[in-house]
N, C-alpha and C positions, 0 to 999 in steps of 0.2 A: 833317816834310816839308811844305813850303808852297810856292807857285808865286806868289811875291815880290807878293804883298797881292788876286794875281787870283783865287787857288783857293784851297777852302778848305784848314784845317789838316787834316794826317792824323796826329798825334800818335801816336793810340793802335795804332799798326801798328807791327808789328815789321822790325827792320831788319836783313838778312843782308850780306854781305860774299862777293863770289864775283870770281873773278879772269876778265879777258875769256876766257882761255884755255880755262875751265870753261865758259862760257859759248857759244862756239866751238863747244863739242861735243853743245849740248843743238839742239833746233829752234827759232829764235827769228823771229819774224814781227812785222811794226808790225799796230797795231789796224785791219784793213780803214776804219775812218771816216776815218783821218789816211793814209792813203798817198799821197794827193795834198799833203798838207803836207809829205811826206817828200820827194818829187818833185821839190816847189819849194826844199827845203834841198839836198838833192842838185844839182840843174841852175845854181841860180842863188846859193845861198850860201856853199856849200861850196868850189868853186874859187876863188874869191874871197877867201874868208878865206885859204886854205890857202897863194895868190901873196902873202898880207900877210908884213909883220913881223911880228905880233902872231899867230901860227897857233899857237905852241909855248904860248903863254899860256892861246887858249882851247880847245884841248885840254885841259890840268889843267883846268881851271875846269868844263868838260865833264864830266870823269872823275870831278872831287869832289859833282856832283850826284848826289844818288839816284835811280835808276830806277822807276818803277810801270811794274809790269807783272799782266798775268791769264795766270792758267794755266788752259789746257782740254786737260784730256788731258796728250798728252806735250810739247803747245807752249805756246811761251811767249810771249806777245804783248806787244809793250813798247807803253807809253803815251806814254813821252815818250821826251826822249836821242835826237837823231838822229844826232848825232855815234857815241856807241858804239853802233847801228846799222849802220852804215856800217864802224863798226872791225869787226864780227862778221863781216860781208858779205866782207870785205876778206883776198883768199887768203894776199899774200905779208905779212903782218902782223908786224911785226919781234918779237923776243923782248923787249926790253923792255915795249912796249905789251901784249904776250901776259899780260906777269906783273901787271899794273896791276891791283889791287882798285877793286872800283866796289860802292856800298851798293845792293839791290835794298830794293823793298819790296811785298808782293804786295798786288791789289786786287779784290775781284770784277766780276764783269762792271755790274752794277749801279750800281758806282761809281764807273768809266767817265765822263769827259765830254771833249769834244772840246778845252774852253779849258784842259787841262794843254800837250794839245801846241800849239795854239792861241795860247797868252800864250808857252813857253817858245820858239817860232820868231819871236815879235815882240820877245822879247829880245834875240837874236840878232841879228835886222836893226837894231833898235836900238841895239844897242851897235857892230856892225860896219857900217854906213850910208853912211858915207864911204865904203866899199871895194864899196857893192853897184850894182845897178840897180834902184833904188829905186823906179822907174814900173813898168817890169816884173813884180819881186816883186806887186806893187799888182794887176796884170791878173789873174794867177795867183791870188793869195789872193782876189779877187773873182770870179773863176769859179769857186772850191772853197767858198767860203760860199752856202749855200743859205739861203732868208727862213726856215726854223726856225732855223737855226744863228745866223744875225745874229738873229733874234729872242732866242736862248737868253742869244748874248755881249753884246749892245748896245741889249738891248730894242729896235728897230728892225728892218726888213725889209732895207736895204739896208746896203751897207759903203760908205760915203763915203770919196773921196780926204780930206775933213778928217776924220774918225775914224782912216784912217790913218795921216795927217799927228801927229795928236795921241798915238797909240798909241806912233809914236817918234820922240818928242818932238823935231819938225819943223816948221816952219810951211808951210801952204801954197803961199804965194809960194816956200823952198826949193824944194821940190818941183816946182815947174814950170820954175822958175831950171833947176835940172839937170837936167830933160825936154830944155828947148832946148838946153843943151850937148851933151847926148847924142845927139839924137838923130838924129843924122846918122852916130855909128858902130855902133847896135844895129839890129837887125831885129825889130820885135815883130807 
């Protein structure tokens, strides 16, 4: 399990297999540090993707990730996966998705860090970018990084529009190009 060259390897962890439906029935919670990453996938990336063509795609793509999560007690706290977060949340949940296996893999609290959900929601805008609000997202994930956190991910205090520009893989000039398009139909 690796988080595409950002996080380290977890090799040596074992890997379960639990269908969402099981999953449904246990107490599942995001890691209090990422729930405002959750917030920003939910509010602003999520509908987005969901109005594309491309929704039915990255669901699989979603479902074929392995989860980390920490168990404390009888809850389950997932690390990353915001997509099957949202499917767990999710009352009328069709039977096909219900029956969908998805890899867990458990972690302790210890080893815990913020750039699994962190990198794996900058994929996410990065691969679906075209379809988002790319300024927007930018406000949000810079009010939720604190100077430990961007110190932690970027050795730096602050989150630059060019660090986000670079994170998916955008140029700057992009990025303001489609501020002025936009910005006359968003409210930010």
């Amino acid at each position: 399990v690796f988080n595409k060259g950002r996080g380290q390897i977890l090799e040596e962890y074992k890997m379960d297999n639990v269908t969402i439906a099981k999953l449904q029935k246990t107490s599942v919670v995001i890691v209090n540090d990422i729930v405002k990453l959750f917030e920003i996938y939910n509010q602003f990336i999520r509908p987005q993707i969901k109005s594309s063509n491309t929704f039915i795609a990255y669901q699989n793509l979603t479902l074929a990730k392995p989860i980390l999560f920490i168990k404390t007690g009888e809850v389950i706290q997932l690390v990353n996966n915001f997509e099957v977060f949202y499917l767990l949340k999710t009352v009328d949940l069709n039977q096909e998705l219900c029956a969908e296996k998805v890899s867990i893999v458990k972690i302790n609290e210890a080893q815990f860090e913020v750039k699994y959900a962190f990198y794996e929601l900058i994929d996410i805008i990065c691969r679906y970018q075209k379809y988002l609000d790319i300024r927007l997202i930018y406000i949000h994930l810079n009010r939720f990084l604190t100077a430990d956190i961007n110190q932690q991910l970027f050795s730096s205090k602050k989150f630059s529009i060019g660090t986000f520009c670079n994170l998916i893989n955008i140029h700057e000039q992009t990025y303001y190009k489609r501020y002025k398009k936009d910005k006359n139909n968003v409210n930010y």
